[in-house]
N, C-alpha and C positions, 0 to 999 in steps of 0.2 A: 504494500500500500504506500502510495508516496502522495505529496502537495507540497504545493508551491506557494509561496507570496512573493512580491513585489512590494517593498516598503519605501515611498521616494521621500528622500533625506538627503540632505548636504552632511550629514555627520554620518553616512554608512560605514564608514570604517571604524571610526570613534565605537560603533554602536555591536559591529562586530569583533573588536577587539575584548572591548567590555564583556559579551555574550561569554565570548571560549574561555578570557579569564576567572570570570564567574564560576564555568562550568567545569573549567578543569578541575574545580579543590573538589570533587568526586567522579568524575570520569574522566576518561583519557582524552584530548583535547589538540589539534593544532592548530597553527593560524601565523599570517602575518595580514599585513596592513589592508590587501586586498581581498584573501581565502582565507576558509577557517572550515575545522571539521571538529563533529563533536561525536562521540561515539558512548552512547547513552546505555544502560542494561536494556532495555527497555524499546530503543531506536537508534538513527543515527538524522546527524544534521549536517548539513552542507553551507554555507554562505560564501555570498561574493559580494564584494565592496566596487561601487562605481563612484562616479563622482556627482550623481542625483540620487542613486538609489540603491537599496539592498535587497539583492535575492536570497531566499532562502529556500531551502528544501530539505523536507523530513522524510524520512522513508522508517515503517516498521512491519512485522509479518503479522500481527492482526489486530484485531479492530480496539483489544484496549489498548493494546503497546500504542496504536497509530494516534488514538486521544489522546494518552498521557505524553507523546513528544510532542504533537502540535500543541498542548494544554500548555507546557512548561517551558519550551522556546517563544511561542507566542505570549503569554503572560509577563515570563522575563521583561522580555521586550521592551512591552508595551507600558509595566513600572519603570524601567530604565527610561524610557524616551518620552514620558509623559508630558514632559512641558513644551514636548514639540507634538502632543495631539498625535502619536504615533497609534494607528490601528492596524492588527495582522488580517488580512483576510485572505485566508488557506483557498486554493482552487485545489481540488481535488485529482489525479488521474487517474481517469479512469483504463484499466485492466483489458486488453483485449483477450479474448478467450482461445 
């Protein structure tokens, strides 16, 4: 199960820097200014850093694991970036058969 957001921000780096430092003091974590990978028990996360915007992507094999990453990288977030009105909205991919 995977989704995606698009978050547009002048601070996406700032925003995924923060995220993977956050996330490393309990999971394995890397990143620099532009990528970051986070690798959850749970799921894994993806971002990229542009210079308008940040992409994210969560990937997990079922449907709680897939809640609980989207819950916890979007939620992150969206405390971290509050005073810039940051909101995550996950598109889904859909699975071909």
């Amino acid at each position: 199960m995977i989704a995606e957001a698009v978050i547009e921000t002048t601070k996406a780096s700032k925003c995924l820097k923060w995220l993977c430092g956050h996330f490393k003091i309990k999971a394995p974590a890397e990143y620099t200014d532009t990528h970051g990978t986070v690798q959850f028990p749970f799921g894994r996360c993806e971002m990229q850093a542009k210079s308008e915007s940040l992409f994210i992507r969560v990937e997990a094999d079922d449907a709680e694991s897939f809640e609980r990453v989207k819950d916890v990288v979007g939620g992150h977030l969206e405390r971290f970036a509050h005073k810039d009105s940051v909101q995550v909205i996950w598109t889904v991919q859909v699975e071909e058969a």
